[in-house]
C-alpha positions as CSV (number, residue, x, y, z in Angstrom):
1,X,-13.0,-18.1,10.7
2,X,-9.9,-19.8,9.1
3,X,-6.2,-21.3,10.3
4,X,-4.6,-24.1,10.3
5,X,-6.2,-27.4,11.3
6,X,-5.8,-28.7,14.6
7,X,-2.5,-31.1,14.4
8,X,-0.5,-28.3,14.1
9,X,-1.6,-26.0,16.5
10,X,0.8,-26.9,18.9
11,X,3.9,-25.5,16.8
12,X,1.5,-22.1,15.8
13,X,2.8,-18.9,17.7
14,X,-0.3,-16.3,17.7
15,X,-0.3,-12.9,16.3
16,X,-2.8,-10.0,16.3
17,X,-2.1,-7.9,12.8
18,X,-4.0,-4.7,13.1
19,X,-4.8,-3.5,8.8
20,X,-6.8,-1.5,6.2
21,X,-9.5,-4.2,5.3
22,X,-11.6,-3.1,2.5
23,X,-10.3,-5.0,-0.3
24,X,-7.1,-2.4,-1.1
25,X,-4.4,-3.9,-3.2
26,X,-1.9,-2.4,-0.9
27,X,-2.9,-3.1,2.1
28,X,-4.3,-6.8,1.2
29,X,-0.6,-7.4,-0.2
30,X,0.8,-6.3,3.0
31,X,-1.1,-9.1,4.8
32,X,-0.5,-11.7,2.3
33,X,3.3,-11.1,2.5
34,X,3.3,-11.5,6.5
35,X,1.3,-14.4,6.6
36,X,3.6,-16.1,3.9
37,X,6.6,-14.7,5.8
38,X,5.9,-16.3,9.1
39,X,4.1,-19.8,8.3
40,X,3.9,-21.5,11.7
41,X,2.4,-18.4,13.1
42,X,-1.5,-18.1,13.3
43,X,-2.4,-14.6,12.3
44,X,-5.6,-13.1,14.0
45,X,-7.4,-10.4,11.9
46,X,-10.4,-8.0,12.4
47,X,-12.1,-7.6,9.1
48,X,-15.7,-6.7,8.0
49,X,-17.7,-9.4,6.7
50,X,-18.1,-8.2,2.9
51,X,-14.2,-8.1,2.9
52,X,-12.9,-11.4,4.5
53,X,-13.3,-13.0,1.4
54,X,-9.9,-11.2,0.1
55,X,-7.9,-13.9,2.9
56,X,-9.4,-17.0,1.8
57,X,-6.8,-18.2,-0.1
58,X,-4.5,-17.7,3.7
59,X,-4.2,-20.8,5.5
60,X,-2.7,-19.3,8.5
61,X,-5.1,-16.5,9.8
62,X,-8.1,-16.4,11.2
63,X,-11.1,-13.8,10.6
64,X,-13.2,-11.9,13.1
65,X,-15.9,-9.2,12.7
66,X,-15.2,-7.2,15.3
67,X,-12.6,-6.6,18.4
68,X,-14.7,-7.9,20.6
69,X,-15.0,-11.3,18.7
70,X,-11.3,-11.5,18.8
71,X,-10.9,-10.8,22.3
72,X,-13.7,-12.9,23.5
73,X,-12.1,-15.9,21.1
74,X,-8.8,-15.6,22.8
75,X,-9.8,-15.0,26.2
76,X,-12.0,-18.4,25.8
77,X,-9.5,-20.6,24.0
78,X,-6.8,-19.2,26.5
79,X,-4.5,-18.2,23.4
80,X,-1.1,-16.7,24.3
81,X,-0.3,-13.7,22.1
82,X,3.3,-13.6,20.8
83,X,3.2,-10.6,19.2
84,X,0.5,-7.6,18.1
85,X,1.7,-6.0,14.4
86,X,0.3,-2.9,13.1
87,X,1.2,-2.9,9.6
88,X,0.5,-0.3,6.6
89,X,0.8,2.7,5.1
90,X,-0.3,6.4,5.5
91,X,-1.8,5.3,8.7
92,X,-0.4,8.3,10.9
93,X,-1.5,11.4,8.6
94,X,-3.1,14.3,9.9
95,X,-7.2,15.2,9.9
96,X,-7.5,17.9,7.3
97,X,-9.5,19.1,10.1
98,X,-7.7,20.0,12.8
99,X,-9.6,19.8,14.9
100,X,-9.6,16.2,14.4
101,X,-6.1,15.4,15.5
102,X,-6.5,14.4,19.4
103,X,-9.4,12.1,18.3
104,X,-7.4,10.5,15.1
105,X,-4.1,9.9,17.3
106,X,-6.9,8.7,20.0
107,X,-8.5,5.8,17.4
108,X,-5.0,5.3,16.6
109,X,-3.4,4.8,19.8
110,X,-6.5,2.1,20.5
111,X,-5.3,0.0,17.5
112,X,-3.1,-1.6,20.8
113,X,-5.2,-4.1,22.6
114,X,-2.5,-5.5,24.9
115,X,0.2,-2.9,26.6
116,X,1.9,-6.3,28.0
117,X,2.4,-7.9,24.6
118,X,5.0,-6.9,21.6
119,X,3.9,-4.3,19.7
120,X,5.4,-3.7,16.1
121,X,4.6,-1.1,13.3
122,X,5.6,-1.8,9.7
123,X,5.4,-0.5,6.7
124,X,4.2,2.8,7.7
125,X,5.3,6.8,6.4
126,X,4.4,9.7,8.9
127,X,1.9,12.8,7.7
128,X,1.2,14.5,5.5
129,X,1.1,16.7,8.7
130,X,1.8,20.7,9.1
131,X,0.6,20.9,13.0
132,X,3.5,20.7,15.5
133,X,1.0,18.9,17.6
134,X,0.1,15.9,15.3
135,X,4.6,15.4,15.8
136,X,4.6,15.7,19.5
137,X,1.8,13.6,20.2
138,X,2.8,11.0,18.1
139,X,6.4,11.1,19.7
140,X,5.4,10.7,22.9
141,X,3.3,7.6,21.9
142,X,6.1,6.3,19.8
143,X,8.5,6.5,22.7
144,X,6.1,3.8,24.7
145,X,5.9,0.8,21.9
146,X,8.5,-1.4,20.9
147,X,9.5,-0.8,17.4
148,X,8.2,1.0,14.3
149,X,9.9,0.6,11.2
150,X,9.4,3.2,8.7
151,X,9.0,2.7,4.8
152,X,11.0,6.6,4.1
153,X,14.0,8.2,5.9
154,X,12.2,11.6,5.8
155,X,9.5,10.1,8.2
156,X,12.6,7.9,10.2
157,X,14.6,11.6,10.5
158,X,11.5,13.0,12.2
159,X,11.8,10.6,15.4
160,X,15.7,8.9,14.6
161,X,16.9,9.9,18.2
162,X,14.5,7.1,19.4
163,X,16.6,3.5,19.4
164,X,13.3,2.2,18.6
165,X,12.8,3.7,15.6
166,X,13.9,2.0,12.0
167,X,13.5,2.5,8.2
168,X,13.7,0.2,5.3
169,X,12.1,0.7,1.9
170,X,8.4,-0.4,1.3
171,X,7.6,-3.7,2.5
172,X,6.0,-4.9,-1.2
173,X,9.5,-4.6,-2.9
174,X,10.5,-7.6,-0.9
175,X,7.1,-9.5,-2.1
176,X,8.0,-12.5,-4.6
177,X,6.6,-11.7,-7.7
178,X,5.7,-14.7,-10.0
179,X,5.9,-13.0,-13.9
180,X,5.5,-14.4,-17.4
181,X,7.2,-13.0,-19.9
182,X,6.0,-9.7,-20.6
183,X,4.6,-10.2,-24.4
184,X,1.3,-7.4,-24.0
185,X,0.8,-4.0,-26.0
186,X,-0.6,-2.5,-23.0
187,X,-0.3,1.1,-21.3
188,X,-1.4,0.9,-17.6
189,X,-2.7,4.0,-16.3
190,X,-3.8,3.5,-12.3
191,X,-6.0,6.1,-11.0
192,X,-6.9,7.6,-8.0
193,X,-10.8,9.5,-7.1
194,X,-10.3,12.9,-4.8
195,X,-13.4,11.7,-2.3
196,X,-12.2,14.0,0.2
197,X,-10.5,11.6,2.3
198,X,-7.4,12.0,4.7
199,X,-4.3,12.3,3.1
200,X,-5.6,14.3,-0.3
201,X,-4.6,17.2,-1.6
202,X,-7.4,19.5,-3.0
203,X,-5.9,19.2,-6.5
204,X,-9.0,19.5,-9.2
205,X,-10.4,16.3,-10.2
206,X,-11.8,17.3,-13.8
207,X,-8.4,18.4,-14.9
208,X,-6.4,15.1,-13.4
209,X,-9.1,13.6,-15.6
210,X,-8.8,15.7,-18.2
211,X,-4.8,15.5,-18.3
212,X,-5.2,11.2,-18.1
213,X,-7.4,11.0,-21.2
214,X,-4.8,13.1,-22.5
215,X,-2.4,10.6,-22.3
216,X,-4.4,7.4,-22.9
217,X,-5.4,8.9,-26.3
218,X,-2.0,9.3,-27.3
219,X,-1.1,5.9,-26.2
220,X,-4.0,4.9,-28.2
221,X,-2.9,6.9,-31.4
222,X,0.3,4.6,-31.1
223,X,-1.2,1.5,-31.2
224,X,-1.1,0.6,-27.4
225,X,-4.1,-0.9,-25.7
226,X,-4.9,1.0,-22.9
227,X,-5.8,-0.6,-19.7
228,X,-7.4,1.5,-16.4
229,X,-6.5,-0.2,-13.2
230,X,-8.3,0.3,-9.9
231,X,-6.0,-0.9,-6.8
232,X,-9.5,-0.2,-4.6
233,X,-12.9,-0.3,-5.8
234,X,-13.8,0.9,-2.0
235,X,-12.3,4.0,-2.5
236,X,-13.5,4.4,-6.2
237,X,-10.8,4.2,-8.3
238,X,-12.5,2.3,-10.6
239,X,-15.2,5.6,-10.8
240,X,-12.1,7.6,-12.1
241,X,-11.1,4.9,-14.4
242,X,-15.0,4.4,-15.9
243,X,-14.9,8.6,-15.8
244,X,-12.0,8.4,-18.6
245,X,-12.6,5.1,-20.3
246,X,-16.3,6.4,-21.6
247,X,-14.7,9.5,-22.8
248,X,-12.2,8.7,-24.9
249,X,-13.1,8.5,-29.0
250,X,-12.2,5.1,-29.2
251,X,-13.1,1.6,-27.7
252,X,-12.0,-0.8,-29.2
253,X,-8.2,-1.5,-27.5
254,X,-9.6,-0.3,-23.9
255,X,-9.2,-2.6,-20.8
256,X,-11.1,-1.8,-17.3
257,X,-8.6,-3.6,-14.6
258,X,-10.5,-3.8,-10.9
259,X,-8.8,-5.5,-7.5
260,X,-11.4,-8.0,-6.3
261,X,-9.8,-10.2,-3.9
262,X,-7.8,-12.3,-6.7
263,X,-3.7,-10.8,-6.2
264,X,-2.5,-13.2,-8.5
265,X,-4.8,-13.0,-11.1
266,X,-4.9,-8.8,-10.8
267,X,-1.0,-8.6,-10.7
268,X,-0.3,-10.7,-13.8
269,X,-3.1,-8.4,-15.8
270,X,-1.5,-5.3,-14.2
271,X,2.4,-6.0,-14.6
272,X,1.2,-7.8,-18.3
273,X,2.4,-4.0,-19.2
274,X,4.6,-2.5,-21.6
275,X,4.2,0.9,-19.0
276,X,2.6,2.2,-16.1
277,X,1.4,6.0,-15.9
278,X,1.1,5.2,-11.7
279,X,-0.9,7.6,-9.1
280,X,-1.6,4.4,-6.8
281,X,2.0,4.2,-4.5
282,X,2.1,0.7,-4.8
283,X,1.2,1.0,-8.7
284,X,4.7,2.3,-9.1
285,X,6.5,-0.2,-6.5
286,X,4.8,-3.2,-7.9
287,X,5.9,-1.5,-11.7
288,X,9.8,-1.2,-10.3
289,X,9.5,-4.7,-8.8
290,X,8.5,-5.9,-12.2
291,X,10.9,-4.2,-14.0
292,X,8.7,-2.1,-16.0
293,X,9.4,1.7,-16.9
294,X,7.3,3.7,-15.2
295,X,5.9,7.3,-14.6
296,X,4.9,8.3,-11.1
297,X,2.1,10.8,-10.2
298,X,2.9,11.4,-6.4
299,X,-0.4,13.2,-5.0
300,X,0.9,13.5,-1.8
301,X,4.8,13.5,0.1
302,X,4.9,10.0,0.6
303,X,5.4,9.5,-3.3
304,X,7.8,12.6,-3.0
305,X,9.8,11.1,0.2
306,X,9.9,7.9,-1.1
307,X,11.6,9.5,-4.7
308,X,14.3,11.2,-3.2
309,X,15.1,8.4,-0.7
310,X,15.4,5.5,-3.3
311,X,16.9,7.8,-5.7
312,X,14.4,7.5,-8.7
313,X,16.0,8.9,-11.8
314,X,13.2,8.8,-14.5
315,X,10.7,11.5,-14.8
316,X,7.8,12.2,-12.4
317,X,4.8,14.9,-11.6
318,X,2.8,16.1,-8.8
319,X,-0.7,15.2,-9.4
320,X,-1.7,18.8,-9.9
321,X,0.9,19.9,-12.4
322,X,-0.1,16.6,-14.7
323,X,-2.2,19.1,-16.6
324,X,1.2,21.1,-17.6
325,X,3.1,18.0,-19.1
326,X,3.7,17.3,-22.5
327,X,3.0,14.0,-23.4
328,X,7.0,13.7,-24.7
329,X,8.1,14.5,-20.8
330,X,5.4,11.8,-19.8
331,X,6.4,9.0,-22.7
332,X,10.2,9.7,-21.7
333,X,10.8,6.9,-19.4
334,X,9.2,4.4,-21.4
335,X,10.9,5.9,-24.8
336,X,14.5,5.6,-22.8
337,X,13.3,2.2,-21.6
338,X,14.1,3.9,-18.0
339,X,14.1,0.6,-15.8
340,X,14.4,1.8,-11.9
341,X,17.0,-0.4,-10.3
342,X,16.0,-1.9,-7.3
343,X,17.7,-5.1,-6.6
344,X,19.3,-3.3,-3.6
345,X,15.9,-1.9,-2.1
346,X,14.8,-5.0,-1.7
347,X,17.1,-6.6,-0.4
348,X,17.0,-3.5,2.6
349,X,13.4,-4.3,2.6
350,X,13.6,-7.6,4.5
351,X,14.4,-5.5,7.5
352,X,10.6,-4.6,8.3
353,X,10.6,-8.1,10.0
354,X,13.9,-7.6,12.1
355,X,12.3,-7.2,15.1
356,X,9.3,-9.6,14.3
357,X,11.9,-12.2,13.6
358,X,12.9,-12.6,17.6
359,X,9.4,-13.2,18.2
360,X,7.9,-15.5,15.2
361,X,11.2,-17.6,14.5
C-alpha cells in the first residue's frame, strides 16, 4: 500500500475509486488524471497484485488486493469516506448472452460499498445494448445514486429526464499532455484482438488483419516507419499487433509499441506520430488531443456516438467495412492534414468533476 506520509494526513479527504485494473491505457489514464486532479485527497483502490505496479508513480492512493482489505483497512483506521467514484468507460454494456443481464447489472450494482456515502460515475457511455431490460434496470438503479456523468449525449438522451444525469466529452481530452515537437516518420496503427469479450462485434478477425497489413504496407511503400501500438497487453492487443508485424514483407522500419505501466514514456512513443490509423477509443482521443490527423476505426457505437456528438469531420470506418476501403479514403485525413479541433471539447470536459468538486475541494 501507498499515500501520502503521515504529516499530511490531516488535510487528506478519502475516496474509494471503483476502475478497470489490468494495466489498460484507458482506464490507468482515467486514474492518473483523478488522482492529479484532486491532490489533498487520498484515493483508495482495489487492484490485483500483478497490476498495482501501474500506480507507483501516484503519491496520493493507496493499493489493496481485494474489497475485503479495503473495508477491513478502513473500518480499523476509522477512515471517513468523502466520496465513492466509479469511473470508466463501457462499463454498463450488455452480456452478449442475455441471459447474463440480471447478473452483470447485479456485479455492477455491488461496485457500491457504502449506500450512505456520495456516489459518482464518470466517464462512462451506456450499451451497446438491444434488450429493453438491460435500459429499465439500469434506470431504476440510476435513479437511486447521486450523479453519473456521461462521456456521449446519445447515452445522456437515454436517461436526460433524471436531474441527476450529466454529459461532457471523454474525460482524457481534459488530461495535460506534455509533447515534444513532433519530428518522427512514423504511422501508428493501434489494434484491437476480437477475444470474445463484452462489447465486440463478431466482425472477422483475419480480414481486420488482413485489411491493417494492407495499410501498413502502403505506409511502408512511402517511406513511413510503421509502428503497432498495444493500449492493453491483458486483452491482447499486442497478439493482433505481432499477428501483422511478422507478416508484412519488410522489417526493417517496423516498431512494436506495448502499454506497460510507464504513461509517459508510452504516450511520447505513441503521439511521436505523423498519423494514427486508431481502433483503441482512446487511440483516437489521445491523437485529437495531440493534434495529430487521425483515422478512426469505431468497432462498436461508442466510437460512432462519440463522432456524431463531437462533430468529427475527417474520414472514419466501422471495423467490419475496413476491408472495403481504399487506401486513398484511409490516407485522406492525413493527406488533407485533417487536424480535429478540439479546444472546446476540452474545455466541456472539466465538467466530469462538477459534482466531485463539492466534495474534494
Amino acid at each position: 500500500m501507498k499515500g501520502y506520509c503521515n504529516n499530511h494526513m490531516g488535510k487528506l479527504k478519502n475516496a474509494y475509486v471503483i476502475a478497470y485494473t489490468a494495466n489498460n491505457l484507458g482506464d490507468d489514464m482515467f486514474v492518473f488524471h483523478l488522482c492529479n486532479k484532486y491532490p489533498l485527497t487520498l484515493f483508495h483502490l482495489v487492484c490485483p497484485k500483478e497490476f498495482q505496479e501501474s500506480f507507483q508513480l501516484i503519491n496520493n492512493i493507496q493499493l489493496y488486493e481485494s474489497e475485503y482489505a479495503f473495508i477491513s483497512h478502513i473500518a480499523k483506521q476509522s477512515i471517513h469516506l468523502d466520496m465513492q467514484i466509479y469511473i470508466g468507460g463501457s462499463i454498463f454494456m450488455q452480456p452478449q448472452d442475455d441471459s447474463q443481464i440480471l447478473s452483470k447489472i447485479d456485479s455492477v450494482k455491488q461496485k457500491r460499498l457504502f449506500k450512505h456515502i456520495p456516489f459518482s460515475v464518470l466517464g462512462a457511455n451506456f450499451g451497446p445494448f438491444t434488450k429493453q431490460n438491460h435500459l429499465d434496470i439500469y434506470t431504476e438503479w440510476f435513479s437511486e445514486i447521486d450523479d453519473i456523468c456521461f462521456r456521449d449525449k446519445y447515452s445522456y438522451d437515454l436517461f436526460s429526464s433524471a436531474s441527476n444525469i450529466r454529459w461532457a466529452p471523454d474525460i482524457l481530452l481534459n488530461y495535460p499532455l506534455s509533447l515534444d515537437t513532433k519530428t518522427s516518420n512514423i504511422i501508428s496503427i493501434s489494434c484491437i484482438h476480437n477475444n470474445g469479450r463484452i462489447g465486440l462485434p463478431q466482425y472477422s478477425e483475419s480480414d481486420y488483419i488482413n485489411a491493417l497489413l494492407a495499410i501498413a504496407e502502403n505506409y511502408y511503400e512511402l517511406g513511413y516507419t510503421i509502428q503497432f501500438a498495444s493500449f492493453c497487453n491483458h486483452q491482447k492487443d499486442a497478439y493482433i499487433a505481432n499477428e501483422i508485424g511478422t507478416k508484412m514483407q519488410n522489417h526493417e522500419r517496423i516498431k512494436f509499441l506495448s502499454y506497460s505501466n510507464n504513461i509517459d514514456g508510452f504516450l511520447k512513443a505513441f503521439l511521436n506520430s505523423k498519423y494514427i490509423i486508431g481502433t483503441r477509443f482512446h487511440s483516437v482521443i489521445l491523437g485529437w488531443l495531440a493534434g495529430i490527423p487521425t483515422f478512426p476505426i469505431a468497432y462498436n457505437t461508442k466510437m460512432l456516438h462519440v463522432l456524431q456528438d463531437y462533430r468529427f469531420d475527417g474520414n472514419w470506418t466501422y471495423i467490419d467495412d475496413l476491408k472495403n476501403l481504399n487506401f486513398e479514403y484511409i490516407n485522406n485525413n492525413f493527406a488533407g492534414n485533417n487536424v480535429f479541433n478540439c479546444e472546446a471539447l476540452v474545455k466541456q470536459s472539466n465538467a466530469h468533476f462538477n459534482y466531485l468538486d463539492q466534495y474534494l475541494t
